[in-house]
N, C-alpha and C positions, 0 to 999 in steps of 0.2 A: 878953693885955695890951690894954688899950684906951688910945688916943690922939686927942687931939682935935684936927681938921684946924680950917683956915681958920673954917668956919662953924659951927663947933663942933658937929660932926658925929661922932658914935662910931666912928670907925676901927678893926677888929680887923685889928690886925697878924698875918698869918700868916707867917711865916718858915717856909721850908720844908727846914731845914737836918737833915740825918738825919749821926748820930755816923758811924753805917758809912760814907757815903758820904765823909766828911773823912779815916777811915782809908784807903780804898781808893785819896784821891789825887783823886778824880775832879774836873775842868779846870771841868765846869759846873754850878753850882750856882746856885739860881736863884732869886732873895727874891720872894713873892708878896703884893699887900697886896691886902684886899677890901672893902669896904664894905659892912658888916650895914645898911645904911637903905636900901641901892637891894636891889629886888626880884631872885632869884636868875633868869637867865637860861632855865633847865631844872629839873626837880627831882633832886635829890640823887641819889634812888632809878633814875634813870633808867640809870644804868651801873653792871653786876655786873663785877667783878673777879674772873677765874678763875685758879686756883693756875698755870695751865699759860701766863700767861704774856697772855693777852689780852682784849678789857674787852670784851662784850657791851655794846651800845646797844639797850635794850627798847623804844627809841620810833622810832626806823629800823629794825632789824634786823640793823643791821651789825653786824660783829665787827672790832673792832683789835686790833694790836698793841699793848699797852702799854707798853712801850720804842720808841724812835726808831730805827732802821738802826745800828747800831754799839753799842748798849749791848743790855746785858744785865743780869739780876741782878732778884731781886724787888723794888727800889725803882729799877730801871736805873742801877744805879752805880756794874757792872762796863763797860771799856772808853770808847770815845770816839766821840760822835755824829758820822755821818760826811756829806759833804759829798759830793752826785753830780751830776753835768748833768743833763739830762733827760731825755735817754736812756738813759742808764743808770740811771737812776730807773725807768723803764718797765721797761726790763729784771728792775730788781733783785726788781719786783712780778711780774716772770712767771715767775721760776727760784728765789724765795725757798720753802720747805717751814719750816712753824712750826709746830707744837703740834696737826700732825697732818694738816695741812691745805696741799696745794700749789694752792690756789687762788687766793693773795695777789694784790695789784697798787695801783696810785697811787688815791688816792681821787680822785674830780673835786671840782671848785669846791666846791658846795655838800656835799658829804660834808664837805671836811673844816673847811667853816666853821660847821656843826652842833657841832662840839667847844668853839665861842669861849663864853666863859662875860665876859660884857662888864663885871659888874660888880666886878671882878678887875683888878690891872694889875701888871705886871711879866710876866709870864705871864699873859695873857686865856685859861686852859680850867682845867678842875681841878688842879689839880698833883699832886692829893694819888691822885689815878685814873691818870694820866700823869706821873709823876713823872718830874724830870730834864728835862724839854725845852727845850731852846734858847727865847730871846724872839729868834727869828730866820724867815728865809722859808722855809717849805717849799712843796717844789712841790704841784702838783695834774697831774691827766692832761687837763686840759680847755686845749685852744691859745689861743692870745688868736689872733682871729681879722684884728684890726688891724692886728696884728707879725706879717710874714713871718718865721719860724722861733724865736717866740716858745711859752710855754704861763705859764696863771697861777699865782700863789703868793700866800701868805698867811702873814702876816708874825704870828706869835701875841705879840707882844712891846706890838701895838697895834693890832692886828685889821685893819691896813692890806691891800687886796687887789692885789698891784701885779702889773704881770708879767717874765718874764726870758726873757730869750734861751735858746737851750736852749744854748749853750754855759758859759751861768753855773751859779754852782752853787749848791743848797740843800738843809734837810734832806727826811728823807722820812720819812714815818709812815705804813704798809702800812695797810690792809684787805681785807677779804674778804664775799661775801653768806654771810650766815649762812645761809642756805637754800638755796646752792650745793651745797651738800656731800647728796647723798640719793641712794638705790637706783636711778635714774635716770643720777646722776652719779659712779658710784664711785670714780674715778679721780681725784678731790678730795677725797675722806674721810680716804684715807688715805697716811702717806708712802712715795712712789715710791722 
């Protein structure tokens, strides 16, 4: 659908509303609007999506989870995204085992603001790669060095980079070095 904003400017509305996830119940669901005249952030092509669950970045290396800490499902739209301090964030990236691989953990700053796709809002990153994601803070593993017993967060709702106490809580969205895992380091290939 196209709608025309303020300056009469081609708006595609993406709504990102999938039938299954309205059967399953699931609490967040998340309207994504973009605008086809501003230039796209990254290119499209730049994230594969694998059946097992997590999205290859071909221009980092990285590899993510495609689901947030609490969901599941191939559109994540089983269960409910979960809210951790920050330390237990750390944690959840050192003892999590996913899709074959126990080498997960927090992304720092710039990892995971590599995902804001800006010319998007409701959701600034793909939705359709990361479906389901909160327009809420997630943490990062990098400390704000300002704030005593702070670390930073990125708020994908508005691409705001703010930071929290590690006693507050936010979501978390794992990664891993795709290049971690080799005959060198077997003991991250496969699960323990």
């Amino acid at each position: 659908m196209i709608l025309h904003g303020k300056n009469s400017q081609p708006v595609r509305a993406a709504t990102l509303l999938v039938a299954v996830m309205l059967m399953f119940g699931v609490a967040t669901v998340t309207a994504q609007t973009c605008h086809d005249a501003l230039p796209t952030t990254r290119p499209d092509s730049r994230f594969l999506t694998d059946v097992n669950g997590t999205v290859r970045d071909t221009y980092t290396g990285l590899m993510w989870k495609r689901c947030v800490e609490g969901l599941t499902g191939v559109g994540c739209e089983l269960g409910k995204p979960k809210l951790l301090r920050w330390n237990n964030a750390m944690q959840r990236g050192r003892l999590v085992v996913f899709a074959g691989y126990a080498d997960w953990r927090l992304p720092d700053q710039t990892e995971l603001a590599s995902l804001l796709q800006s010319r998007c809002y409701g959701v600034e990153l793909d939705a359709v790669t990361f479906p389901n994601t909160p327009a809420e803070r997630f943490w990062t593993s990098t400390p704000a060095p300002y704030y005593e017993n702070s670390a930073w967060m990125l708020h994908f709702g508005h691409s705001a980079t703010t930071f929290g106490t590690k006693s507050d809580v936010g979501y978390v969205r794992l990664v891993r070095d795709r290049a971690a895992c080799s005959p060198a380091s077997p003991q991250f290939c496969l699960i323990r």
